[in-house]
VMD Tcl script that builds the backbone (N, CA, C; Angstrom):
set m [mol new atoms 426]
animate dup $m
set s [atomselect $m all]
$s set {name element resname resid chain x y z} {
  {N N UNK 1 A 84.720 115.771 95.625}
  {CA C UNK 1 A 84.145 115.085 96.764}
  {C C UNK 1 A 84.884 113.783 96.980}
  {N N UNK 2 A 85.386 113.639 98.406}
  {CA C UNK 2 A 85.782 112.339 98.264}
  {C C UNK 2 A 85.142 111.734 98.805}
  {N N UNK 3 A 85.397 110.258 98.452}
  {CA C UNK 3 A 84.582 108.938 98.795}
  {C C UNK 3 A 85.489 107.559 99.366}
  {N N UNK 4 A 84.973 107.574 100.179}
  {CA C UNK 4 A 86.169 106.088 101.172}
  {C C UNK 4 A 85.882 104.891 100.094}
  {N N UNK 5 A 86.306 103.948 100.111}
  {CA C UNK 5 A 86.579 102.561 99.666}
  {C C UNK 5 A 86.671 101.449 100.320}
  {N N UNK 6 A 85.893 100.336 100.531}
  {CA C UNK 6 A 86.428 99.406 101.446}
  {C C UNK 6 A 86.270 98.455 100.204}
  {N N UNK 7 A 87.771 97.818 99.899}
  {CA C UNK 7 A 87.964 96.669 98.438}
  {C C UNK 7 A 88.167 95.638 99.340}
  {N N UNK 8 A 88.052 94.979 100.569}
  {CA C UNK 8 A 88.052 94.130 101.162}
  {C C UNK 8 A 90.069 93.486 100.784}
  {N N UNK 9 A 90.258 92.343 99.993}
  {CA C UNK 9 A 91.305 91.981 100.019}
  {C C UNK 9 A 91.576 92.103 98.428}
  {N N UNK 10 A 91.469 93.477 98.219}
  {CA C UNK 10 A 91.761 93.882 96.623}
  {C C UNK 10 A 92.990 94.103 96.483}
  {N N UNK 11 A 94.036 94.065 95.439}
  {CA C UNK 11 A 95.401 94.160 95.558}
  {C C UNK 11 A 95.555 95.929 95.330}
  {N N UNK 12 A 96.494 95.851 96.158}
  {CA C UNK 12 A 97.198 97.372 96.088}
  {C C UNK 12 A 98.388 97.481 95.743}
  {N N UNK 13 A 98.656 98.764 95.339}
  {CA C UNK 13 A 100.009 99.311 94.816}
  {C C UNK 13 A 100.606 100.978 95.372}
  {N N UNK 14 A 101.439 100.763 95.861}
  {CA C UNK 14 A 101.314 102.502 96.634}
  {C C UNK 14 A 102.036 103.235 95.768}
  {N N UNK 15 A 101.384 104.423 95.372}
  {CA C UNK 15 A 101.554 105.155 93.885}
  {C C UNK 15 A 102.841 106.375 94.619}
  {N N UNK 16 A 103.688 106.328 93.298}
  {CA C UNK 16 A 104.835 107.472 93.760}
  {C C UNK 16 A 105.579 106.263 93.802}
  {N N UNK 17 A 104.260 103.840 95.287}
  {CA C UNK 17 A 104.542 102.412 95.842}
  {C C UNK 17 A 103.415 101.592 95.011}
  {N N UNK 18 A 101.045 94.274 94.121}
  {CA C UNK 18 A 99.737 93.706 92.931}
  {C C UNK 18 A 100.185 92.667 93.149}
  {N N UNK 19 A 100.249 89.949 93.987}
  {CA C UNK 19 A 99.164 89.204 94.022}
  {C C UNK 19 A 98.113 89.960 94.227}
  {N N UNK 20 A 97.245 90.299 95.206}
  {CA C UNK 20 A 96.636 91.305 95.439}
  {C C UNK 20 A 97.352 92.153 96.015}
  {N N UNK 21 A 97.922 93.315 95.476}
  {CA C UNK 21 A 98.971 94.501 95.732}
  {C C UNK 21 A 98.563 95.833 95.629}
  {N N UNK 22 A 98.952 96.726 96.264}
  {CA C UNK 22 A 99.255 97.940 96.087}
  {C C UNK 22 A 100.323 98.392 95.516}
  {N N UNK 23 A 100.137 99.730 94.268}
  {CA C UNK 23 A 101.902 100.125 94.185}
  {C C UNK 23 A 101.979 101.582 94.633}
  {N N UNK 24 A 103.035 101.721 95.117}
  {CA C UNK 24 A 103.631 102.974 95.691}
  {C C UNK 24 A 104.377 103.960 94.598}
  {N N UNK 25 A 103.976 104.581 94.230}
  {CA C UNK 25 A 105.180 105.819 92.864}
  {C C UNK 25 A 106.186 106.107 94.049}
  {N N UNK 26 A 106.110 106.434 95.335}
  {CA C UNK 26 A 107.109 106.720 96.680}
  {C C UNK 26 A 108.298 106.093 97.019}
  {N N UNK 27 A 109.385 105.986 97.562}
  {CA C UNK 27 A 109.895 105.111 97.694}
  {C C UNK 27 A 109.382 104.634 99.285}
  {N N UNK 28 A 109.638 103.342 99.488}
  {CA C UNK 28 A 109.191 103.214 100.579}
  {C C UNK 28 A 110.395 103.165 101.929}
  {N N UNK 29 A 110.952 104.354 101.961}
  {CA C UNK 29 A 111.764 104.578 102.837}
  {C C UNK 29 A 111.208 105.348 103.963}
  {N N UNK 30 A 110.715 105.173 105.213}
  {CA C UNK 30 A 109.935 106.000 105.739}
  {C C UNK 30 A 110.437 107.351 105.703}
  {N N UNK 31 A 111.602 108.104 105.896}
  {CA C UNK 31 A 111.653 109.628 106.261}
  {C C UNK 31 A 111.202 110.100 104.466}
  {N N UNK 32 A 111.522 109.837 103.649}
  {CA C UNK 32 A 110.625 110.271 102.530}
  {C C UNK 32 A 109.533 110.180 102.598}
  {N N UNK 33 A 108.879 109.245 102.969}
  {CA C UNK 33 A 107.136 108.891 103.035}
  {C C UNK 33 A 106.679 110.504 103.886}
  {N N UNK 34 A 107.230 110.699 105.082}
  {CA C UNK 34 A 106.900 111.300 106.016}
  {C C UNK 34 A 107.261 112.805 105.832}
  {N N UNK 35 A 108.689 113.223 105.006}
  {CA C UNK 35 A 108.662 114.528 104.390}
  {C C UNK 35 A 107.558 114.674 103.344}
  {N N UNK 36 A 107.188 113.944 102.487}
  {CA C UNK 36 A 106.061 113.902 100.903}
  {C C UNK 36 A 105.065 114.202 101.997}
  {N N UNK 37 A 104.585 113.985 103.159}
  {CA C UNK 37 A 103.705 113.957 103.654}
  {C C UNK 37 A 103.662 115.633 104.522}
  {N N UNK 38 A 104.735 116.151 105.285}
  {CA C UNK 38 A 104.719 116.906 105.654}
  {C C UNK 38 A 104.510 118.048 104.522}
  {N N UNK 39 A 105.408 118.010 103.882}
  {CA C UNK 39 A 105.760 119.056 103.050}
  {C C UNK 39 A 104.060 118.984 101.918}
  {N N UNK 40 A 103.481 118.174 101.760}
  {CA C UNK 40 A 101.834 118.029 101.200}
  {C C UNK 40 A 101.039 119.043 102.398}
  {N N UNK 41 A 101.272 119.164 103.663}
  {CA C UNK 41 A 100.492 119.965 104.694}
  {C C UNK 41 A 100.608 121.038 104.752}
  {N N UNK 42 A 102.134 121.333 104.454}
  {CA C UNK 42 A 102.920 122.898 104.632}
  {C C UNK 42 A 102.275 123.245 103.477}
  {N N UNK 43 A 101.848 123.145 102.194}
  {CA C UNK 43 A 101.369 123.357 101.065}
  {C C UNK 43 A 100.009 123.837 100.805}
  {N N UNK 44 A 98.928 123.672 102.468}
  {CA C UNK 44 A 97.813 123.428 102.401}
  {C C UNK 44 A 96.963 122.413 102.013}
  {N N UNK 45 A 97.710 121.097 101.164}
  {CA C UNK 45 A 97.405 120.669 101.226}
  {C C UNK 45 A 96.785 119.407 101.820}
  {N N UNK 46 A 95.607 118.115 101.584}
  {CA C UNK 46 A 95.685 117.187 102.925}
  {C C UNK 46 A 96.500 116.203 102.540}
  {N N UNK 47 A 97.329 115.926 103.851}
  {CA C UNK 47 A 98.362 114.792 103.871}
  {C C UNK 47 A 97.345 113.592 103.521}
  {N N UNK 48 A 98.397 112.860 102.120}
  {CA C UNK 48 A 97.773 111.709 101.832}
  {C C UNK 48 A 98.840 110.865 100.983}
  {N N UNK 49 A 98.613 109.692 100.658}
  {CA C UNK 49 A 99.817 109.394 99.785}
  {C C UNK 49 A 98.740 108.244 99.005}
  {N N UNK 50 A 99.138 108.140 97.393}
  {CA C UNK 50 A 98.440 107.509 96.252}
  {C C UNK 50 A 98.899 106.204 96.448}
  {N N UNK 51 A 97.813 105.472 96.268}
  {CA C UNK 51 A 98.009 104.046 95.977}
  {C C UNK 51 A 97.027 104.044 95.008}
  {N N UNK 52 A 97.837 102.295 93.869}
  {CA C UNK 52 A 96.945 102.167 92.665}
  {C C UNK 52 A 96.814 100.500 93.674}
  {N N UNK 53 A 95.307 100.428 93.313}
  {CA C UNK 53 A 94.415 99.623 93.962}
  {C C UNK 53 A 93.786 98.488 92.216}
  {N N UNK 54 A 93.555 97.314 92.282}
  {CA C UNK 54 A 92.473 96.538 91.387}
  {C C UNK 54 A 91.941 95.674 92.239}
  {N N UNK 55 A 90.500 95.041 91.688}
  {CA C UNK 55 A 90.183 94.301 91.857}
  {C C UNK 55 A 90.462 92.924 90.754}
  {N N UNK 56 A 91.258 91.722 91.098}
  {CA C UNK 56 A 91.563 91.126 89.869}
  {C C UNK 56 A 90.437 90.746 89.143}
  {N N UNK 57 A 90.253 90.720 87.720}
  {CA C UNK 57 A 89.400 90.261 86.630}
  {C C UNK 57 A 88.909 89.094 86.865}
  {N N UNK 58 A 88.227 88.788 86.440}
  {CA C UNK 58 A 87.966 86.857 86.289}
  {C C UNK 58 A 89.274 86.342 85.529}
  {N N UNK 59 A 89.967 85.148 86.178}
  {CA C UNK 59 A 90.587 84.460 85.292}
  {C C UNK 59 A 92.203 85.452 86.058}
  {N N UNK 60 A 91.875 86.530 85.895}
  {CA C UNK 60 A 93.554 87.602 86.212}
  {C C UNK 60 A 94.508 86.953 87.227}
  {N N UNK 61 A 95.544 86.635 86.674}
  {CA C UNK 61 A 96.530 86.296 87.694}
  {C C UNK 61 A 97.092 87.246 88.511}
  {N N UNK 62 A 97.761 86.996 89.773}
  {CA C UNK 62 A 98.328 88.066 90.217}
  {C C UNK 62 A 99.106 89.219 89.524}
  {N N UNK 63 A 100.240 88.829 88.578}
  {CA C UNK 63 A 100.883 88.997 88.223}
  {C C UNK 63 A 100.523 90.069 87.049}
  {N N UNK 64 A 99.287 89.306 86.304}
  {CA C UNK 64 A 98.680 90.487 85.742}
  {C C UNK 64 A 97.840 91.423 86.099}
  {N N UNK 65 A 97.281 91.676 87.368}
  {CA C UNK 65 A 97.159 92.580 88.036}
  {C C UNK 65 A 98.068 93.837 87.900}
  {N N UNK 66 A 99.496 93.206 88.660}
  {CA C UNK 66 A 100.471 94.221 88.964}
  {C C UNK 66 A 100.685 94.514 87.469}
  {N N UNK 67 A 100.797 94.195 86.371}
  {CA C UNK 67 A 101.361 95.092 85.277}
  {C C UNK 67 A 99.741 95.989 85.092}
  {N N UNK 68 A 98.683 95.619 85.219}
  {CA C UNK 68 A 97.324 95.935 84.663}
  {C C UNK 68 A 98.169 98.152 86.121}
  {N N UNK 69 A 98.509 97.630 87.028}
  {CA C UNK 69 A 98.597 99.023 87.832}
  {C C UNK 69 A 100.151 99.513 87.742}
  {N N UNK 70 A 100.837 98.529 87.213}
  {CA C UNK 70 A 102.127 99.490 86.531}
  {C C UNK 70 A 101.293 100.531 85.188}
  {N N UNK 71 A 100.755 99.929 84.398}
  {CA C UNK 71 A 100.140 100.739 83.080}
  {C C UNK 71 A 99.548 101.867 84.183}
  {N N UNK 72 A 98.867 102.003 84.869}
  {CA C UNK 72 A 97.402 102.918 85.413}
  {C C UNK 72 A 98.419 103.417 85.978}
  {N N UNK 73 A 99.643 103.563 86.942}
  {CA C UNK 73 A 100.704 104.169 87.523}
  {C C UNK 73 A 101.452 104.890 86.219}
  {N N UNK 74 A 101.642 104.038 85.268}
  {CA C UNK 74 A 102.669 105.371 84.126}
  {C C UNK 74 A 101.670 106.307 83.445}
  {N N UNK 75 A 100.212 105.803 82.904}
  {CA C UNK 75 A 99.606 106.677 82.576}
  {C C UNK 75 A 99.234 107.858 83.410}
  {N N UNK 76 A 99.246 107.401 84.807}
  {CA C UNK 76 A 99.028 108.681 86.125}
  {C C UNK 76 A 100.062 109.646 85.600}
  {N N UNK 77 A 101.497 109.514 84.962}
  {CA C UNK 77 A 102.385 110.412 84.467}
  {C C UNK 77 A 103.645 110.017 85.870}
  {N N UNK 78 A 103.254 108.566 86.330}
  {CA C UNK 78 A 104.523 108.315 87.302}
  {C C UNK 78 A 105.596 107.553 86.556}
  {N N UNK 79 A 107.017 107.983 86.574}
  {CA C UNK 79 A 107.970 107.885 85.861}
  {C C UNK 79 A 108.921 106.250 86.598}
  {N N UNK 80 A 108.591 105.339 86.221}
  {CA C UNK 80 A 109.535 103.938 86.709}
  {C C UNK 80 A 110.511 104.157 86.701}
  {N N UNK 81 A 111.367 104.912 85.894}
  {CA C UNK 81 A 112.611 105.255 85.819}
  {C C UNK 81 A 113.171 106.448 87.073}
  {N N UNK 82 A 112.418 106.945 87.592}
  {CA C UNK 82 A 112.854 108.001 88.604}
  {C C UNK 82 A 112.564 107.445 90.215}
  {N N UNK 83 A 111.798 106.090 89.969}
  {CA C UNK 83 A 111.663 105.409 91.476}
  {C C UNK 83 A 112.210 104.575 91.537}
  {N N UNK 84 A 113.136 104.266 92.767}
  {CA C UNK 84 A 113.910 103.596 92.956}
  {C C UNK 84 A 113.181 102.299 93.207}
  {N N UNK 85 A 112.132 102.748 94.183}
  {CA C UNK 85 A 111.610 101.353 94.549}
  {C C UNK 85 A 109.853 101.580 93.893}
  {N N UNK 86 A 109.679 101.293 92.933}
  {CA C UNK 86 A 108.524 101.434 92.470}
  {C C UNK 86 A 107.504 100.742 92.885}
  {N N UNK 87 A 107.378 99.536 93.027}
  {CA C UNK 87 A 106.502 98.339 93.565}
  {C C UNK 87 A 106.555 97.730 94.972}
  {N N UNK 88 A 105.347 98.118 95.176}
  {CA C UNK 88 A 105.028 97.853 97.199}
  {C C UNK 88 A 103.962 97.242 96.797}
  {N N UNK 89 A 104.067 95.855 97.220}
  {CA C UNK 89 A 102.775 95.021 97.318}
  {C C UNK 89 A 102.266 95.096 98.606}
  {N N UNK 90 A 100.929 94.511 98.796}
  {CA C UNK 90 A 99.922 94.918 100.196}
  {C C UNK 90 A 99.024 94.383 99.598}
  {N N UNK 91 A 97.992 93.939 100.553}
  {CA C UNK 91 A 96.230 93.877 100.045}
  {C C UNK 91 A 95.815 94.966 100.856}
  {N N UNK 92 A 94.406 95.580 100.360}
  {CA C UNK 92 A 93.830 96.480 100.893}
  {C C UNK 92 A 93.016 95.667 102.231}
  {N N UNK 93 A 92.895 94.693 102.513}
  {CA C UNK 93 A 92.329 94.562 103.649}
  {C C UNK 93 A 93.224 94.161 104.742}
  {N N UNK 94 A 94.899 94.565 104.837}
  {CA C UNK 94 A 95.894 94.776 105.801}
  {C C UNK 94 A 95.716 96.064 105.897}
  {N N UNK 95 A 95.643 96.987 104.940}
  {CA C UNK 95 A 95.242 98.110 105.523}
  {C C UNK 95 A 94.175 98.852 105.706}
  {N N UNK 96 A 93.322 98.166 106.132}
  {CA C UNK 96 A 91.937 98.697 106.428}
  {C C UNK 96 A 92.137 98.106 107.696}
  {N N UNK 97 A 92.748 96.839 107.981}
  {CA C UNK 97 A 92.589 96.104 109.299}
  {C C UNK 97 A 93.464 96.716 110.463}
  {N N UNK 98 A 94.476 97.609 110.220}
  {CA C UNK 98 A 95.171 99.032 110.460}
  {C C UNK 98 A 94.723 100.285 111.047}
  {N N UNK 99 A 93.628 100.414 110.315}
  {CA C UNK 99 A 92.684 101.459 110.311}
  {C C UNK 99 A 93.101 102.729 109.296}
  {N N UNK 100 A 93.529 101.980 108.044}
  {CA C UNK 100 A 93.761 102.668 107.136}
  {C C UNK 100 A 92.546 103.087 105.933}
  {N N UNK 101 A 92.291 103.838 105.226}
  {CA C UNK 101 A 91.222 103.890 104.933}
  {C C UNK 101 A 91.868 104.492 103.122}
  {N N UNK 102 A 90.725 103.959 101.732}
  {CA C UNK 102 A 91.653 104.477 100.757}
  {C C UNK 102 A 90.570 105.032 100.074}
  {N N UNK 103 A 90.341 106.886 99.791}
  {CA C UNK 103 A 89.830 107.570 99.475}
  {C C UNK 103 A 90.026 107.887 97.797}
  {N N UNK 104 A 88.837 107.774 96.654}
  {CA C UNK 104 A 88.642 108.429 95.754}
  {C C UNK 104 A 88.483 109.927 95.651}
  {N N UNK 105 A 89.774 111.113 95.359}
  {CA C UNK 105 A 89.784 112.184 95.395}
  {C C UNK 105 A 89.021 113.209 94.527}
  {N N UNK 106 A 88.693 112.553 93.467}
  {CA C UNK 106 A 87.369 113.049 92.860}
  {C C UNK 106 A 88.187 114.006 91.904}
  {N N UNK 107 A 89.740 113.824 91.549}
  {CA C UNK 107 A 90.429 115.019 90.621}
  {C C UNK 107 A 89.693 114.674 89.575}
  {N N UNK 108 A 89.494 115.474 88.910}
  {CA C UNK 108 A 89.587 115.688 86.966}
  {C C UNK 108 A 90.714 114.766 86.443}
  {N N UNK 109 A 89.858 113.568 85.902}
  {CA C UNK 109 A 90.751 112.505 85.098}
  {C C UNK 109 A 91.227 111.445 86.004}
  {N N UNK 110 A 90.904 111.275 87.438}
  {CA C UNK 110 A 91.919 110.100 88.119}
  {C C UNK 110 A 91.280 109.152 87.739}
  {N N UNK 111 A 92.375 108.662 87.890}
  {CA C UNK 111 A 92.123 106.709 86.975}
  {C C UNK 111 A 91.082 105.886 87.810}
  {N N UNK 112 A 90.355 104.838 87.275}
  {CA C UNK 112 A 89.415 104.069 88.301}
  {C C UNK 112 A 90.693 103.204 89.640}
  {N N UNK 113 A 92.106 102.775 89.093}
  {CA C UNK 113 A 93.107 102.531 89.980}
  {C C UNK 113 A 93.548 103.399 90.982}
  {N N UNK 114 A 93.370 104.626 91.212}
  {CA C UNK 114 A 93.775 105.777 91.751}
  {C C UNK 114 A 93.371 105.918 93.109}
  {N N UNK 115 A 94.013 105.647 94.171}
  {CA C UNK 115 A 93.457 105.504 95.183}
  {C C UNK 115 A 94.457 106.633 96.134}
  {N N UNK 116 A 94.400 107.211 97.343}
  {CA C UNK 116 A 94.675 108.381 97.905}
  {C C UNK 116 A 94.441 106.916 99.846}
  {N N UNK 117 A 95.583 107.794 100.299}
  {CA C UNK 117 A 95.407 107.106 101.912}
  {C C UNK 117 A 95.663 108.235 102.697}
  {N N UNK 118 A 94.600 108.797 103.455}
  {CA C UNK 118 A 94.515 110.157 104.339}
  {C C UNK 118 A 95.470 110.085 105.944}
  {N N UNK 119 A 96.275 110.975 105.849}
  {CA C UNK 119 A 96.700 111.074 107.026}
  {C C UNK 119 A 96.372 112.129 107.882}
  {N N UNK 120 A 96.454 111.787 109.412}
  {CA C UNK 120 A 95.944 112.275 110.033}
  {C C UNK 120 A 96.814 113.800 110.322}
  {N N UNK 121 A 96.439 114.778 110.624}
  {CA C UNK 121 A 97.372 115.600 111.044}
  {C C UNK 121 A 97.596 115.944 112.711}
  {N N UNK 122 A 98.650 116.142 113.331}
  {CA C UNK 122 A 99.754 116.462 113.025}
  {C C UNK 122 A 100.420 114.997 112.548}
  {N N UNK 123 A 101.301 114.789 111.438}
  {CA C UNK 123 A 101.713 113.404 110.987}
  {C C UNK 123 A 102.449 112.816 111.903}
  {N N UNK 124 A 102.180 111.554 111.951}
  {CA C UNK 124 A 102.838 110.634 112.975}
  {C C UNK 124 A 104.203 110.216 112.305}
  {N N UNK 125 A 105.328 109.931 112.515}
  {CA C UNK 125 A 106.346 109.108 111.763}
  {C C UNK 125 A 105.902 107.683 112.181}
  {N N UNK 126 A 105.549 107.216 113.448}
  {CA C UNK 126 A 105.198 106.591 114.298}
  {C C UNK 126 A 104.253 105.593 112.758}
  {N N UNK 127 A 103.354 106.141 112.380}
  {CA C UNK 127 A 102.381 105.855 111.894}
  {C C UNK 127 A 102.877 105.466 110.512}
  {N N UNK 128 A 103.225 106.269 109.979}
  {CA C UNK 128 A 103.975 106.383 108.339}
  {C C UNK 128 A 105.171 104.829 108.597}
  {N N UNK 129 A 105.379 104.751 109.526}
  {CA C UNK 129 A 106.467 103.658 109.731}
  {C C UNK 129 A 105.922 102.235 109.766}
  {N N UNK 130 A 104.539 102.365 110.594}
  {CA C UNK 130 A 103.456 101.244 110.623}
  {C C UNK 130 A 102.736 101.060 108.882}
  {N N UNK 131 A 102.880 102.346 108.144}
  {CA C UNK 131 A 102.002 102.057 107.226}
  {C C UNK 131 A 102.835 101.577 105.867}
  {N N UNK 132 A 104.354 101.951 106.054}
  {CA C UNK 132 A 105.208 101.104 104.981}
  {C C UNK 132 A 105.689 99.863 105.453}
  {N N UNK 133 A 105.387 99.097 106.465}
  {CA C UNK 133 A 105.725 98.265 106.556}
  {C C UNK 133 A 104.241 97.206 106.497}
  {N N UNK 134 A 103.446 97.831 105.881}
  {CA C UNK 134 A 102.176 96.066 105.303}
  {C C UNK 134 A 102.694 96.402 104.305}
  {N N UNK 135 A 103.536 96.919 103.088}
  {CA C UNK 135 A 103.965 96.825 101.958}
  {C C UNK 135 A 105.227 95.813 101.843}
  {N N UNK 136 A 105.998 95.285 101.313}
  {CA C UNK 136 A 106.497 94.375 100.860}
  {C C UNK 136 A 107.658 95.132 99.155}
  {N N UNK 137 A 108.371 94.693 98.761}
  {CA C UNK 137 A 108.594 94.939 97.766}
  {C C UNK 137 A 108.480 93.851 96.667}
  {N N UNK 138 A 108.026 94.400 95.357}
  {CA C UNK 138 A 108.173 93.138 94.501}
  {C C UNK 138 A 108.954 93.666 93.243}
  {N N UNK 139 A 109.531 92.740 92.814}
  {CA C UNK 139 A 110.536 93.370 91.395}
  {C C UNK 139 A 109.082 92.975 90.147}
  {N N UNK 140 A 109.929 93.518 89.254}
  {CA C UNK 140 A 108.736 93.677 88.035}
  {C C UNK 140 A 108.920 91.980 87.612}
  {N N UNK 141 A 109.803 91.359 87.557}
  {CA C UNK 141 A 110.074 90.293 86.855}
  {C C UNK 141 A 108.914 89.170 88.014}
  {N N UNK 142 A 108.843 89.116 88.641}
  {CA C UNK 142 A 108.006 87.838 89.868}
  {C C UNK 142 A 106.622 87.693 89.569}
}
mol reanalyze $m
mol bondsrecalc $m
mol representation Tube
mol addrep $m
């Protein structure tokens, strides 16, 4: 069952892609975003793409955020070494203010970081182009 999320200005990470960040495991090149996306439909499955989402701790700096969803991104079984661009920062309330919306998919085992962003079908590039660009890149070292 899934369940929407509104984290107001929680940091995101777009998975595949943390101050308050999103990361992406994706690269954030749009015609990849938008094939991962097609080729997820042709599959039967629903077009969506993972973002790891926190809310920071008391006291949590930005910074430890983003490693707190690098860990929740490698334990997902996403490989740093095979993404070029691993880290897309965002807050979740640029993309809600979008009309983006970030769904708990309810798999067996997803992390409490594990967040899913539904696309509409037929996929827009249009859209996928609007939605990698509230991301940002950040290197691991910042």
């Amino acid at each position: 069952m899934r369940k929407s999320v509104s984290a107001g200005s929680s940091p995101l990470s777009l998975g595949g892609v943390s101050s308050k960040c999103s990361r992406r495991s994706l690269s954030t090149d749009q015609s990849v975003l938008y094939k991962w996306l097609e080729r997820s439909s042709r599959n039967g499955e629903p077009p969506r793409l993972s973002v790891f989402a926190a809310i920071p701790f008391e006291g949590e700096q930005a910074r430890e955020v983003l490693w707190r969803l690098l860990g929740a991104a490698t334990q997902a079984g996403i490989n740093r070494e095979l993404n070029r661009t691993f880290c897309s920062c965002s807050q979740a309330s640029h993309l809600f203010d979008q009309g983006f919306t970030l769904e708990k998919d309810g798999s067996e085992g997803e992390l409490d970081e594990h967040y899913s962003v539904p696309f509409a079908l037929p996929i827009s590039i249009t859209r996928v182009i609007h939605f990698s660009t509230l991301f940002k890149e950040r290197r691991d070292d910042e």
